[in-house]
C-alpha positions, -999 to +999 in steps of 0.1 A: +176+497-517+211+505-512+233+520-533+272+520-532+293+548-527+331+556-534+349+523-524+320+500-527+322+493-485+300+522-477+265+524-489+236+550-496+208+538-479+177+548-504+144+556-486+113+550-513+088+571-493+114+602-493+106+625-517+119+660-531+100+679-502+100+657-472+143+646-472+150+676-450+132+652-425+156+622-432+188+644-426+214+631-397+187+598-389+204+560-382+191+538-412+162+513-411+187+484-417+186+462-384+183+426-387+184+431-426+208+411-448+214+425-491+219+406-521+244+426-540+245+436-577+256+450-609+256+451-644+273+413-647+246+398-624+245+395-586+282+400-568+274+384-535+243+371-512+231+377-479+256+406-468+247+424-436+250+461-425+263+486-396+246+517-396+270+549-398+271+582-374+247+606-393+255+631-419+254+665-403+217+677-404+227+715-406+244+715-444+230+730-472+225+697-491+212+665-486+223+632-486+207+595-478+215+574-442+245+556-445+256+522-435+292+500-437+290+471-460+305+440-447+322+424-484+349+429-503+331+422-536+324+448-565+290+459-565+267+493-575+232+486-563+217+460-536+181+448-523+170+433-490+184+395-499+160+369-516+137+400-532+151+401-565+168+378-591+197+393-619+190+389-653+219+380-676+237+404-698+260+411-722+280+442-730+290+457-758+323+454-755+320+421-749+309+410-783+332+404-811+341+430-834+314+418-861+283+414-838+295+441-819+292+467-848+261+449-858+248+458-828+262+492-827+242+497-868+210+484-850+212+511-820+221+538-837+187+530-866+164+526-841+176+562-824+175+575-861+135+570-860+129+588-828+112+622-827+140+650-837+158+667-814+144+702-800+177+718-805+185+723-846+222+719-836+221+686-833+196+671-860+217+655-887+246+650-865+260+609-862+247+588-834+276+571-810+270+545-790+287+553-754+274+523-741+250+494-748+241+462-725+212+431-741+195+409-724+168+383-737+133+380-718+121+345-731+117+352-772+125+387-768+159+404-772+161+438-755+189+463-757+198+496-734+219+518-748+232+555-742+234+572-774+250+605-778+257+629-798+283+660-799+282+697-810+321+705-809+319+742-808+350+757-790+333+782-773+296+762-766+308+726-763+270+706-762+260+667-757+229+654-765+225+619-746+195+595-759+185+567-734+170+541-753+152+507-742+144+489-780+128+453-785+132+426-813+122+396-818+153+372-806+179+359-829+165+385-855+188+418-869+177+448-875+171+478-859+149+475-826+118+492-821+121+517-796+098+505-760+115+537-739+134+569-743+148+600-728+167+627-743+190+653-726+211+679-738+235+710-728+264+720-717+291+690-716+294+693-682+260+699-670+238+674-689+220+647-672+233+614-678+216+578-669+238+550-656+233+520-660+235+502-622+221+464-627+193+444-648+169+426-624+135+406-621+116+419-595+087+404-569+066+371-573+060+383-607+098+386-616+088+422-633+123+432-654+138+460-643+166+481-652+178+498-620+193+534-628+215+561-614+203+598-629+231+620-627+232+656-627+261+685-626+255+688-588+238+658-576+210+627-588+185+601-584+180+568-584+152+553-607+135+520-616+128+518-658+099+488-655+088+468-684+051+474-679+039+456-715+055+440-745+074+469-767+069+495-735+090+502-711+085+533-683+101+549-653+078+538-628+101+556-598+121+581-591+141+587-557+143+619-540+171+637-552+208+643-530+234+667-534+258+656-514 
């Protein structure tokens, strides 16, 4: 996997068997990219096929951080996430924004009911607070509709500013209202600026078995992973991966 960087012509190079203890050993290394050609994607579908690759000069193995290979991407296109090309398929979505104002709010009512049945937050001072919807993408899969959202919510204390954000994956049946039924969530809270945050990178069927899969960036004060959110069952969704993380 490779993931873009600031510009969208450079590219993170993401190494799956790296993990938190072994990506000292990755430092300053050329990445595994010859003879490779990516499809690129992101949230709107896929941005451009077949693009090739140079590796880059090495990040400097001695700083105190770390960092994935990097590589120059050849295309002018906008993109956030790519995969070795003919591996994986985008699924269609729609944003929120993109709705009209009625189905829009609709949607917005449905979100924010279905993160209104989750399990209360451990800190008190947010329970009872409104849900906002910072942003929302749907999808169907055949006669399902399926929504991911980033619900948050705000304690607006001049001397503690905190944000809760709820990720939520719900499910319903497909041309129904309503709220969803919550198939995956994560909740983080803190400081404003030091709370993890998922972003949302692209949508995308995966293998033979075209498993849907909602590709993630998890971002933290300092640093992040990247994750894979698979839909292992109907109504259940999980984060079947997790990148080592970089800091720099």
């Amino acid at each position: 996997m490779i993931v873009a960087t600031t510009g969208g012509d450079t590219a993170a190079v993401v190494l799956p068997e790296a993990t938190d203890s072994s990506i000292t050993s990755f430092q300053g290394i050329s990445p595994p990219i010859a003879g490779l050609t990516f499809d690129l994607f992101d949230r709107r579908g896929k941005m451009e096929s077949s693009v090739s690759l140079s590796a880059l000069p090495g990040a400097d193995s001695t700083a105190d951080c770390y960092s994935w290979p990097r590589a120059k991407v050849h295309t002018t296109a906008s993109w956030r996430v790519g995969f070795v090309s003919n591996k994986v398929v985008a699924v269609k979505v729609d944003s929120i924004e993109s709705l009209s104002s009625p189905d829009s709010a609709s949607l917005a009512a449905a979100i924010t009911q279905t993160a209104a049945t989750l399990p209360a937050a451990a800190d008190p001072a947010f329970r009872g607070l409104p849900f906002r919807v910072r942003s929302a993408y749907s999808f169907t899969l055949d006669s399902v509709a399926v929504v991911i959202a980033d619900v948050v919510r705000s304690v607006n204390e001049e001397a503690n500013p905190r944000i809760e954000h709820l990720t939520i994956i719900g499910e319903r049946a497909a041309g129904s209202r309503g709220k969803f039924d919550a198939a995956y969530s994560k909740r983080s809270a803190g400081a404003e600026e030091a709370t993890q945050v998922t972003d949302i990178l692209a949508i995308v069927e995966i293998g033979r078995e075209k498993r849907p899969v909602v590709v993630v960036g998890i971002e933290t004060e300092d640093g992040g992973r990247v994750g894979l959110i698979e839909r292992v069952s109907p109504g259940r969704w999980t984060l079947v991966w997790t990148s080592a993380y970089t800091d720099c």
